[in-house]
N, C-alpha and C positions, 0 to 999 in steps of 0.2 A: 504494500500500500504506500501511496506516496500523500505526503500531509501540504496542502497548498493554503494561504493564506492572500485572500484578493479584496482589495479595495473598492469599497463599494456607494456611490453616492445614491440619493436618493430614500433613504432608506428612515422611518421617521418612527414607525409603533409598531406594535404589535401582529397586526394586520400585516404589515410586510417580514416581518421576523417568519410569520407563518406561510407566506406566500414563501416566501423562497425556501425555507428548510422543506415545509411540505413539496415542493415542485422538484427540486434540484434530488433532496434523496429517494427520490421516486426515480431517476434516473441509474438504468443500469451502471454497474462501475460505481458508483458512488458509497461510499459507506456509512458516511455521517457529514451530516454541516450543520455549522452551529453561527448563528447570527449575532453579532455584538454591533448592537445597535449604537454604544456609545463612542466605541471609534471609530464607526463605519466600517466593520472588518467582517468578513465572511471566512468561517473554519471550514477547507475541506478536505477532507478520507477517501483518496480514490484511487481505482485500480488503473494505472496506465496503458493495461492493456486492452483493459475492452470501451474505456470512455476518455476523449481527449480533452484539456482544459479549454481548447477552443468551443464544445457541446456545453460546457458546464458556462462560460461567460453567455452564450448565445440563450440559453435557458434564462440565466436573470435577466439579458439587456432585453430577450423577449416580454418581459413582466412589468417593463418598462421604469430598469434601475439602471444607470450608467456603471457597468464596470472598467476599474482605471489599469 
């Protein structure tokens, strides 16, 4: 598993904490993401081989959160 840490704007309550954990760990390859809302930080647990970091930005920027 490889552990990635992505900078995430837009991201303001609870409601988007749960938008993105719920959407992104639904994603194959994923293992865990954890939402910190007060730095704007996104935790993620994922398998490099079956899901790339470019599916996991395209999922939040889909949700309509700017990843940096």
């Amino acid at each position: 598993m490889q552990q990635i840490t992505l900078n995430v704007q837009g991201m303001s309550c609870g409601h988007c904490v749960n938008s993105i954990e719920g959407n992104v760990g639904k994603l194959n390859g994923v293992e865990s993401v954890t939402v910190h809302l007060d730095t704007a930080k996104v935790d993620v647990s994922l398998d490099p081989n079956v899901i790339s970091l470019k599916e996991i930005k395209d999922e939040i920027e889909d949700q309509g959160y700017d990843v940096e």
